[in-house]
N, C-alpha and C positions, 0 to 999 in steps of 0.2 A: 154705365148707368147704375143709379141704383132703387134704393127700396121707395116707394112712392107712398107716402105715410096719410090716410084720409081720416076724417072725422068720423064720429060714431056712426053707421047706419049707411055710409057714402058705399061700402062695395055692395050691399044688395040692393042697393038706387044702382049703381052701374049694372050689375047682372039682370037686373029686370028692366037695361035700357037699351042692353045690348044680346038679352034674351037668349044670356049662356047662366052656367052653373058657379056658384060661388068658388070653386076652386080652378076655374080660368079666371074670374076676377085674381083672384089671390097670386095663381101664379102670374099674372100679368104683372102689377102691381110691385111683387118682389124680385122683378124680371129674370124669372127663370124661362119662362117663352120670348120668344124671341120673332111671331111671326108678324103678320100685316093687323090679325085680328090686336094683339096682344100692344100693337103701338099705337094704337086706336084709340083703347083702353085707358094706358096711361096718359097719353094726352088729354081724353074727355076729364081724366081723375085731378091732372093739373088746372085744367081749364075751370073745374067746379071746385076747388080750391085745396087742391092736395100740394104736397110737400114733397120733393125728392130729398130723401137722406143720402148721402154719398154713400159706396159701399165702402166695409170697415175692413173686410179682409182684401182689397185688392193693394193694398200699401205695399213696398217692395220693403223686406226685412232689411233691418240696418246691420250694414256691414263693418264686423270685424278685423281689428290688422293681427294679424300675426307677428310672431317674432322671431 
């Protein structure tokens, strides 16, 4: 998964709905947690019209030949 991108103002509407701290929003969001609360989270954040960005480092490097 990846970074879940919200509108101005949308993670302290989520922290004040889900009545944790702006940085479990954040880590929700840029899914660095991973628990029940944190899938919660990004769902309510897509439902109320957030954005998943794919993540940029998970791409596998392009492989070289040798000679």
């Amino acid at each position: 998964m990846g970074t879940i991108i919200t509108k101005h103002g949308e993670k302290k509407d989520l922290a004040a709905l889900f009545e944790v701290s702006l940085v479990t929003i954040r880590r929700a969001l840029n899914d660095v947690s991973k628990s029940e609360l944190a899938k919660r989270i990004r769902k309510a954040a897509i439902e109320r019209g957030g954005a998943e960005q794919p993540d940029k480092g998970k791409a596998s490097p392009p492989q070289c030949q040798q000679k």
